[in-house]
N, C-alpha and C positions, 0 to 999 in steps of 0.2 A: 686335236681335242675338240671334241664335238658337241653339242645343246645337250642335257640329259643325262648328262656324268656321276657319280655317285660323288662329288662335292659339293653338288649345287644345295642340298641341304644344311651340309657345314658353314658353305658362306651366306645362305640365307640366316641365319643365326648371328653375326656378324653386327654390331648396331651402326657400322659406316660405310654409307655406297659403295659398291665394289666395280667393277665393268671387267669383263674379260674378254681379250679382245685379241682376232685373227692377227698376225701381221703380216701375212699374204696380202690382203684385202683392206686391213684398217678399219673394220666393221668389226663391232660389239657381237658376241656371240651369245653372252651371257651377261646378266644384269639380277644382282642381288635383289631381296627381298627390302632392303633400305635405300637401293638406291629407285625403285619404284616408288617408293613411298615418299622420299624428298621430291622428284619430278611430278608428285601428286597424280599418279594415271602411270599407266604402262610406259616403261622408259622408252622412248623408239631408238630398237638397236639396229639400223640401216644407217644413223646419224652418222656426218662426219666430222664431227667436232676438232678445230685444233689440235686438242691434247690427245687425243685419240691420235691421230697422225704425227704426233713428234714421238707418242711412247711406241710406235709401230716403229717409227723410222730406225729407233735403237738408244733414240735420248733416255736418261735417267733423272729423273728430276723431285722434287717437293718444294713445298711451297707455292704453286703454281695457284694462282687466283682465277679464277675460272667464272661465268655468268651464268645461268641455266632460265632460258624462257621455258616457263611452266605453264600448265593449265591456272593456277591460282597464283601467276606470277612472276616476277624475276626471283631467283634467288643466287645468294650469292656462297662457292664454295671455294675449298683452298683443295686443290690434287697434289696425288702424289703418283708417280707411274716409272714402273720399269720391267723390262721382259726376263722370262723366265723361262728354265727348262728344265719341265717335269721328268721324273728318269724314266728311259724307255718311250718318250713321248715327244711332239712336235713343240716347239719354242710360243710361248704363249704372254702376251700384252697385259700386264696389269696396270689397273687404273683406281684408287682408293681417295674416296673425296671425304673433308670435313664442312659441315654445312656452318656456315656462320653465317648465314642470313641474320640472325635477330642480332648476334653480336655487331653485325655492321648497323644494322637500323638504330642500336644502343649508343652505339660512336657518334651517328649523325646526328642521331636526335642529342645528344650532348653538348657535341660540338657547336652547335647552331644556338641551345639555350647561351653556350658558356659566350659566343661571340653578339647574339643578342642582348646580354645582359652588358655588355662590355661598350657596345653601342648606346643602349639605350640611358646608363648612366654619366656617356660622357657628351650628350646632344640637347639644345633644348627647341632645335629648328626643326620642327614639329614633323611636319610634312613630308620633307624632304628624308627625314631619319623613320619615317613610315614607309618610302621607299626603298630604301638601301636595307630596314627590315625585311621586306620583300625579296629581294633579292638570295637574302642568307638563307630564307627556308628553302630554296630552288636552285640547288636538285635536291637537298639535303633531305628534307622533310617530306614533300610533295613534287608533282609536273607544275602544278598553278598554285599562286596564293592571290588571295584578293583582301585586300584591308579597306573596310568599309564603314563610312562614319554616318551617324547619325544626326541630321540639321534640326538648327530652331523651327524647321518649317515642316517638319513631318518626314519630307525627302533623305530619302539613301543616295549617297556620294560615296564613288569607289575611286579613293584616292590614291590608292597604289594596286597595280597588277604586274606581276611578274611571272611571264610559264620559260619550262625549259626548253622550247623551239622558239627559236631569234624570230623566224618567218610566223608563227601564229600570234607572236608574241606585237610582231609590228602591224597584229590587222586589230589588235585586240581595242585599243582607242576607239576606231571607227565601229566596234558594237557596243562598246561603252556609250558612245554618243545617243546610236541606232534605240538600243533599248538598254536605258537605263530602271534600273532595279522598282520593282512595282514595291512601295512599302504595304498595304493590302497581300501580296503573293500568300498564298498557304503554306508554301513548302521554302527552304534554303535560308539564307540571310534574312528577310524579314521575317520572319515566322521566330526565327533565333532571336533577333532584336526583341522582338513582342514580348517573346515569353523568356526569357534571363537562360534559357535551359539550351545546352551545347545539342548539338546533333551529329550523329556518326552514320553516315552510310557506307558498311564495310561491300556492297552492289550498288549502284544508283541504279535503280529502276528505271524503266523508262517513263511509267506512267509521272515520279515526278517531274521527267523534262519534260513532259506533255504539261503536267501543271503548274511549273515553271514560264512557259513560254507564251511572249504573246501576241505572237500568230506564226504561220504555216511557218515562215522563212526564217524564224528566231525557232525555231524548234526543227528546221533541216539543221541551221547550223550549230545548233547545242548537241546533237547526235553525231555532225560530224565532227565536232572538236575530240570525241571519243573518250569520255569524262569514263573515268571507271569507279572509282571510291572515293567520298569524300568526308570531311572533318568542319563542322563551322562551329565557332565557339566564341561566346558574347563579349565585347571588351567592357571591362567596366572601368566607370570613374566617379571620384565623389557620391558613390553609394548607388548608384543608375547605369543602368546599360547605354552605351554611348555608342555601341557599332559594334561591328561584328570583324573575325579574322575566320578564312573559309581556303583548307587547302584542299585540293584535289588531285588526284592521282587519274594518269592519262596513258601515254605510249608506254611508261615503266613496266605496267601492267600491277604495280604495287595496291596491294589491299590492306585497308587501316584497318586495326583493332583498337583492343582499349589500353594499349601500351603507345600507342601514337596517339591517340586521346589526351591520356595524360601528358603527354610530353607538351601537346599542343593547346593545352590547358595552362601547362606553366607558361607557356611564352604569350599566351593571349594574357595573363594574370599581369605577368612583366608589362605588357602593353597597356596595361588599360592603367597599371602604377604612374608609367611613362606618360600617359593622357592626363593624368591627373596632377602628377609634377608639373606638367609645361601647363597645366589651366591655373594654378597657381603662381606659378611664374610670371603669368602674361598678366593675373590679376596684380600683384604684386608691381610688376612694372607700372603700369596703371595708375595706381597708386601712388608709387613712385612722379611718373610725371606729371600728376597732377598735383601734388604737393611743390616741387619743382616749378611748378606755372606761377603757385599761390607765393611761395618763398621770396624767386625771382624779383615781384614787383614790390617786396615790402622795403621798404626806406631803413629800416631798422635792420643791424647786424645780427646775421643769426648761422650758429656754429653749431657742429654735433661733432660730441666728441668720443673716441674708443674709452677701453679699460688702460692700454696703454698712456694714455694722455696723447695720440695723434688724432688731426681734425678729422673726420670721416666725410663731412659737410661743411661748405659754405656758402651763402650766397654771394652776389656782388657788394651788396652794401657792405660785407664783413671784408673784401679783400680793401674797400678802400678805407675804410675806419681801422684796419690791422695788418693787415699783407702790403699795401702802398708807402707806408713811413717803415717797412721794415728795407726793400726792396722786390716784395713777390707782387708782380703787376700783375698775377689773374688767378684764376682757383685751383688749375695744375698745380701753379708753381707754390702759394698757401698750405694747398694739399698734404703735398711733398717737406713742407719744412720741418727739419725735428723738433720735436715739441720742448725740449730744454729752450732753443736758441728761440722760439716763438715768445715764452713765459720771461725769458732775461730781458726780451725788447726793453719790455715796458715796466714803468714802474707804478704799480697798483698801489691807491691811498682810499680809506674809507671817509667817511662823511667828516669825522673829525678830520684828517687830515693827515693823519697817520699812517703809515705802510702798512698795506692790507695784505696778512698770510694769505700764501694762494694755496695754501691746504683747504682754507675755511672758504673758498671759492665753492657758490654752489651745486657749481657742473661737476668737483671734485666728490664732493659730500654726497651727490648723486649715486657718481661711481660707485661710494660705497656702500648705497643702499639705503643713505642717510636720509630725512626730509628734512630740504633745506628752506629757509625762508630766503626770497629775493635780499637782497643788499642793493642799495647806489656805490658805484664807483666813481670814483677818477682815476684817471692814468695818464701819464704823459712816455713818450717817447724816452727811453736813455740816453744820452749824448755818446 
């Protein structure tokens, strides 16, 4: 079966790559109209692909997942191949591929939002959970991610880098140190920072590694890390651009569009939530301990109580004016006591001298949204 046959038209028709291929040789003889057009450019039928040489050999198979470096790419397909023999004619290799390129980019880009999201709600260790997000977009999303924050001081800080070579990945520190991010730069991450507005380079040019770099030797090695497309899109927090997340595409040979935009638009979104949860957090702690400092040294008993009626708060003066005559010698063990056996201790008298309902207690009346006026107590211990 020879180049030139009167099917070649029928299978050009055909909307899924086809290969027909010797099994003398194991060389593609013929290559459909679709499957030049998935390889982006003339399919090269000299190739000796794997799958090509099992369906030669006599295998029968589908489902076979298959890589294809392209002109515009890796792409990803599923084969199917088995030999055949036309009547009257020589035994001939088929090979029929579905292209699931964007189907697998839709997984991964998925996959990574659903496991980012899954991270970033259960961390408030800022930094450290800004690397481990790093990690999740590599290989999934991009070659490289760089998560990069913006200081009180003007300066950009690249607090997390992660690419998919261990070996670029263990030099990558030492150009972090070398040349750290110009916040002025025109082009990349400060420019994104400046202006709130993401950026897509489906080509990086070189003109912007030229205006990116700042000098000879940061611009050799920005050409040789061999950046091919990239994505930087703003983090925000508390209403403000706080830094930037910037992936980029390298040896994959993978090119973004604006379906990896978006995906990479939700996961910056998710991050910059995440930035703003842990700044409220840490204010909040803050807070916390500063109340905590002020609490601690007052002489006076001071409790905070839930809707349940358990303490949520105590200071020392309260464990030893209430927790010490009961048995709880410190604020754990206070903490911890059910609020029945805390309320039977003691027995509460008002100013007359009478048993004071501990309904009509203010903290109670609180509870229920009441405004309470202060009362004096007394109380003594139960026998």
């Amino acid at each position: 079966m020879a180049g030139g046959g009167w099917y070649e038209p029928v299978l050009d028709l055909m909307p899924a790559p086809l290969l027909l291929i010797a099994p003398a040789s194991g060389r593609a003889f013929f290559a459909n109209r679709a499957a030049h057009a998935a390889f982006g450019g003339a399919f090269p039928l000299d190739a000796e692909a794997p799958e090509q040489l099992r369906v030669t050999a006599g295998e029968r198979f589908t489902g076979l997942r298959v890589e294809w470096e392209t002109p515009a790419g890796r792409r990803t397909l599923i084969a199917s191949g088995d030999t055949i023999v036309p009547p009257g004619r020589e035994p001939v290799s088929v090979l029929t591929f579905e292209d699931v390129t964007e189907l697998e980019a839709e997984r991964r880009r998925s996959d990574a939002l659903a496991d980012a999201a899954a991270l970033l709600a259960g961390s408030l260790d800022f930094e450290a959970t800004l690397k481990v997000l790093a990690q999740l977009a590599v290989p999934r999303l991009a070659d490289w991610c760089f998560v990069e924050l913006l200081r009180d001081d003007g300066s950009i800080d690249r607090v997390a880098i992660e690419a998919a070579d261990p070996e670029v990945l263990a030099r990558a520190g030492e150009y972090d140190r070398r040349y750290p991010l110009d916040p002025d730069s025109p082009v990349g991450s400060p420019k994104v920072i400046r202006t709130g507005e993401p950026d897509l380079q489906t080509e990086i040019p070189d003109a912007m590694l030229v205006a990116a770099a700042q000098d000879d030797e940061h611009l050799a090695i920005l050409r040789g890390l061999g950046f091919r497309s990239s994505m930087i899109m703003p983090l925000r927090a508390g209403g403000r651009v706080v830094g930037d997340l910037a992936l980029v595409s390298a040896e994959s040979g993978r090119r973004f569009g604006e379906a990896d935009l978006a995906a990479a638009q939700e996961l910056a979104d998710r991050c910059g939530l995440y930035l703003d949860n842990a700044r409220l957090y840490g204010e909040l702690a803050r807070a916390r301990d500063e109340l905590e400092a002020i609490l601690a040294g007052v002489a006076d008993a001071v409790t905070v109580q839930g809707h349940d009626g358990r303490l949520t708060y105590v200071n020392d003066a309260a464990v030893r004016l209430l927790g010490e005559p009961l048995g709880y010698r410190d604020r754990a063990a206070l903490l911890a006591a059910p609020p029945g056996e805390l309320a039977s201790g003691f027995e509460m008298l008002g100013e007359d001298g009478k048993p004071f309902p501990l309904d009509q207690l203010p903290g109670r009346r609180a509870l229920l949204g009441e405004e309470a006026e202060p009362v004096i107590l007394r109380y003594r211990v139960r026998a």
